[in-house]
N, C-alpha and C positions, 0 to 999 in steps of 0.2 A: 421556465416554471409556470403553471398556470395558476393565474393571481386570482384569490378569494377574500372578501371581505366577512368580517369576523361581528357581530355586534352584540355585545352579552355584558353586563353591568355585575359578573362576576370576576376580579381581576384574578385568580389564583387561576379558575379554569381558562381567559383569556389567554393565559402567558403557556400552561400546558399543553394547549389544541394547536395553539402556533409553533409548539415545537414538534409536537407532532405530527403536525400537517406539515413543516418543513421538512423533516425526514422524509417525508411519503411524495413529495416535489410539489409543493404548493408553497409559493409567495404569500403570506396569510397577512392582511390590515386588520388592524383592530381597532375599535370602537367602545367605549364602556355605554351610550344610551346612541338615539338617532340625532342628535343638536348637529352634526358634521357629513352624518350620511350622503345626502345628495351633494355637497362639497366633493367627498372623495368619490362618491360613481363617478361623478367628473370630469376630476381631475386622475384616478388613476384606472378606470376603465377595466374594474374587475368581472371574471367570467360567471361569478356566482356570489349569489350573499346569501351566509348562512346571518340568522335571525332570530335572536330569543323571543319569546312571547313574554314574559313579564319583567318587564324595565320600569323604571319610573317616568314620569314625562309619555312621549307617547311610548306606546307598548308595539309590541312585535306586529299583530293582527291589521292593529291602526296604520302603522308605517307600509306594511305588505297591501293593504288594500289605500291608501295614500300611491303608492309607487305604480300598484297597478291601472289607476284611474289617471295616471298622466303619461299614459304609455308605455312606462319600463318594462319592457321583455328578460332581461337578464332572468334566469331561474334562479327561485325562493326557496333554502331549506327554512323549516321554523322549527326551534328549541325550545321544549316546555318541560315544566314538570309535573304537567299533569297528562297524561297519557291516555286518556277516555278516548274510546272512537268518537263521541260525538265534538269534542276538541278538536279530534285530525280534522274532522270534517268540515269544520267551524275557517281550519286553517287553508285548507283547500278552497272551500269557500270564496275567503280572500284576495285568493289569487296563488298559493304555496303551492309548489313542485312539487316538495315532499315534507316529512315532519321526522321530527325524532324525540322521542321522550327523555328526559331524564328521571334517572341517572342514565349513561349510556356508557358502552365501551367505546374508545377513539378509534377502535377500529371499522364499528359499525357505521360513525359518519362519513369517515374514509370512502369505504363503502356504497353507502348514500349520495355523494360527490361525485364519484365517479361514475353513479349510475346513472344520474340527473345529465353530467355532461355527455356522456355517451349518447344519451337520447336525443341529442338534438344530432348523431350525426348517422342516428338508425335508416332505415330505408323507411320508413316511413313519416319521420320526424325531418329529413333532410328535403335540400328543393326537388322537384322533378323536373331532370332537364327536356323530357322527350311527352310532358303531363299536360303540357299546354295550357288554355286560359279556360276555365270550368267558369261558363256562367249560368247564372239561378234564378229568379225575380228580376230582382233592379242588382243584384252581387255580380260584383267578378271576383276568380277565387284564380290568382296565377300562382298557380303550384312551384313552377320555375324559380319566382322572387319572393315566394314564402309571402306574398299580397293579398291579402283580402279588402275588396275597394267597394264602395257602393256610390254613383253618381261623380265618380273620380275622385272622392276621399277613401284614403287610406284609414281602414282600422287594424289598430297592433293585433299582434297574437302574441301569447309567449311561444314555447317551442311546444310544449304539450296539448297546448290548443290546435295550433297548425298541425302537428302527427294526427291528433282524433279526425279533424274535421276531414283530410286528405286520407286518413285511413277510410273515413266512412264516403268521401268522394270517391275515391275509387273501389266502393266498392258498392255505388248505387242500384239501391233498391234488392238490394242483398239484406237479409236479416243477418246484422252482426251479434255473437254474442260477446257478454260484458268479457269473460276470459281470452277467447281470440282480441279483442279488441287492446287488451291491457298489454295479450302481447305485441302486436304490432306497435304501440304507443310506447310501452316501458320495457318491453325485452322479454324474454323469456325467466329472468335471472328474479323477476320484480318480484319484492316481498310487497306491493299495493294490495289493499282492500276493491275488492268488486263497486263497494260508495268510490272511489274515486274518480270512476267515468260517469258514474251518475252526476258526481259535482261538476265536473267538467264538460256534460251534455248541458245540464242548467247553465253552466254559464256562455258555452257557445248559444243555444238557446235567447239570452237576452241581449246576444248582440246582431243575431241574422233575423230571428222570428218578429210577425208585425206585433200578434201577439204569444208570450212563451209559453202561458199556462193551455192554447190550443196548436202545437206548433205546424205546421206546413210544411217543414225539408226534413228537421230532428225529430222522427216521428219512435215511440215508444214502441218495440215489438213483446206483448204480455207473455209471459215466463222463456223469453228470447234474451232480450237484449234491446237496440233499435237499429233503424234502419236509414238512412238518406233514402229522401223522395224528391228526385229532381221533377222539374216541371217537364211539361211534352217535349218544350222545345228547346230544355236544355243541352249544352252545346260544349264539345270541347273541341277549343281550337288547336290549330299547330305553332308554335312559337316559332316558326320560322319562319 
């Protein structure tokens, strides 16, 4: 079964999504706030954590961007009940995979779940064994080990940052736009907002650009989408 951690300071909804996500084949942990969170990634090494956004103690947004600034790649769904685009965005932001408002149907996080894990095993979310080592500036970007390194430090990706960046790697100096691009990253299937590659350009943006607000590789293409701009001498090697 594949194991999902649950964290919601509602206990009636806590006890109904874990039986519902156990019929549907998910091992579901649960949580009423974050006090144990990093305890159980742990110790029981779940494939996803779904995330309410208002808890008492820290909140959802807080712990999702806590999680994301010490590495964790695991994908983020986050649970609100407040549903405004500028929310999702806020959530995304953070570091979140996806979002889901309430109220919601159990079907639709079902749904959400499986489209989140799916993604990391899409052709462009997944490693490229034959993509070799793409370097940029001072970057190396090893498609093969899902790596992104600069000066021989490793920096994390989740899986949605690795799909963009490798989506728009290979497909340098090509104008993407935001629609192809969502679907190479999230599927065909995706019910995403066209803002969610813009959040996820900004945040690759602040971690390869020297500076993000004039970028040099994430370069914005005006009623396009954008484009990877590798340098002259950028270079893909053979893994072999």
């Amino acid at each position: 079964m594949k194991k999902i951690l649950l964290v919601d300071d509602d206990p009636e909804l806590r006890q109904l999504l874990a039986t519902y996500l156990g019929r549907h084949g998910f091992d579901t942990l649960l949580l009423p706030d974050t006090r144990q969170l990093d305890a159980y990634l742990d110790r029981y090494q779940p494939q996803l954590i779904v995330l309410d956004l208002m808890m008492p103690g820290e909140d959802g947004l807080a712990a999702c961007r806590r999680l994301r600034a010490r590495g964790e790649t695991r994908p983020i769904i986050m649970l609100t009940a407040r549903d405004e685009p500028v929310d999702r965005v806020i959530g995304l932001e953070m570091g979140a995979d996806d979002y889901v408002g309430k109220p919601f149907d159990p079907r639709e996080l079902v749904a959400r779940i499986d489209a989140v894990l799916r993604r990391g095993t899409q052709t462009a979310a997944a490693p490229v064994l034959q993509g070799g080592v793409f370097r940029f500036g001072d970057w190396s970007f090893d498609r093969a080990t899902r790596q992104l390194s600069r000066a021989g430090e490793s920096v994390a990706l989740t899986s949605g940052e690795f799909a963009l960046l490798n989506a728009l790697v290979s497909n340098a100096g090509r104008p993407m736009k935001r629609e192809r691009l969502l679907e190479l990253t999230r599927g065909d299937d995706s019910e995403s907002f066209d803002r969610a590659i813009d959040v996820q350009i900004h945040r690759l943006r602040r971690l390869i650009e020297e500076d993000p607000s004039h970028p040099r590789y994430l370069q914005t293409v005006w009623g396009v989408g954008y484009v990877f701009v590798p340098d002259t001498e950028a270079s893909a090697e053979s893994t072999s």
